[in-house]
Phi, psi and omega in degrees: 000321191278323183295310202261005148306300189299325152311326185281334193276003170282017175226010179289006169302323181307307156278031186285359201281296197319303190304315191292323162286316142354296174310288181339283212311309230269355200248295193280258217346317180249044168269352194281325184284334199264319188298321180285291178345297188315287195323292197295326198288321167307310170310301187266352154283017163298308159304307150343264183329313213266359158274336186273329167305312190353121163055014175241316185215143196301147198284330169319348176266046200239337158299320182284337182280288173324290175338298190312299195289301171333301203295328188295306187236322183293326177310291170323305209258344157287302164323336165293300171289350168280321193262340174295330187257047113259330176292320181280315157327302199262354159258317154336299206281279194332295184282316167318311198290330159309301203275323150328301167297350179092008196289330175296320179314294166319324174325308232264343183280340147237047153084031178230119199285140212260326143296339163280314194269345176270304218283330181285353181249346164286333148300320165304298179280000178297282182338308169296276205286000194305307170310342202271279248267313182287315195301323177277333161338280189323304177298313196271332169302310167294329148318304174305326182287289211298328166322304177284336178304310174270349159283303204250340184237033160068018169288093196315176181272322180298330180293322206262325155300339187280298169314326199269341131332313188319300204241036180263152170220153181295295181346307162308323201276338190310282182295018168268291170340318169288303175317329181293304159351291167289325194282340171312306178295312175334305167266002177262352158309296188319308183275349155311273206314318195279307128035270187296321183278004162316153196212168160053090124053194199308315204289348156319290180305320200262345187273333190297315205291341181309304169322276217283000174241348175266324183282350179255346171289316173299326179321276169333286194291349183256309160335323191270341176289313208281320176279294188289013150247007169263341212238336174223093174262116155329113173274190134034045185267000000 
């Protein structure tokens, strides 16, 4: 299935009507979910942050600290999990209710490879927007931290711009982003593959989306150790 996606993918111009509905579904569609996730994930490592300074470090590091942590992780890897359990979801569910109903069978009795017209546009666009999806996640997790940071916890705006410059680097937002990447194929492997291997009528249908939003979280959460000691390597240890 993955192998013949991927054969497929010197010809997605050919599809591109296909990838750009996918993008919609898999992407603006679930922005209303991200946008609220962002906001509060910001907020509350704001708070956070600045419970853990208490009497160790000055709240001027209180931008640098956030800044950081969104870009690196919190952004890429809540966002992730989150939008895994719809995205993985709704191609599970979509492609189980196909192969039960017989419809990929038809794909395939008439000559349309069921990985070029199901699985390559879904992948592609999974790929595309995860990143799409984190850049604004990132932006709105830092607004929510300065908002509490300057509501509630009397930290200025200049003060709090100034940390979070201090210590930004592109690098980070780059590799956060390839994480966001990667955890995209993740679910859109996960939700194909259970998808396609559907069986047994709705409980069939209903046990693959089960898989395919739990296997892809384990993914996610096992996939961000292994990229981020490869993507932040420890020096001088």
């Amino acid at each position: 299935m993955v192998g013949g996606a991927l054969r497929a993918l010197p010809a997605v111009h050919r599809s591109r009507r296909l990838v750009i509905e996918q993008m919609v579904r898999l992407g603006v569609e679930s922005m209303p979910l991200v946008v609220l996730i962002s906001v509060f994930t910001g907020a509350v490592a704001a708070w956070q942050a600045a419970y853990q300074f208490q009497g160790w470090v000055p709240i001027r590091y209180l931008g640098s600290v956030i800044g950081k942590n969104v870009v690196v992780e919190l952004g890429p890897v809540l966002t992730s999990l989150v939008v895994a359990g719809r995205i993985a979801a709704a191609m599970a569910a979509e492609l189980g209710t196909m192969r039960v109903t017989e419809q990929i069978d038809a794909l395939e009795a008439m000559g349309i490879p069921p990985a070029r017209y199901l699985v390559m546009p879904r992948l592609v666009a999974a790929v595309v927007m995860l990143p799409v999806m984190v850049i604004f996640a990132d932006a709105l997790a830092i607004s929510g931290g300065f908002l509490v940071s300057n509501v509630l916890l009397d930290v200025n705006a200049h003060t709090f711009v100034v940390g979070l410059r201090r210590i930004f680097q592109v690098r980070d937002v780059v590799a956060g982003l390839e994480k966001a990447a990667v955890f995209g194929m993740f679910m859109a492997i996960n939700g194909c593959h259970f998808g396609m291997a559907a069986k047994g009528g709705a409980e069939g249908v209903g046990r693959a989306t089960t898989l395919a939003v739990v296997t892809s979280c384990v993914c996610v959460l096992v996939g961000d150790y292994f990229l981020t000691t490869f993507l932040f390597p420890i020096t001088g240890v």
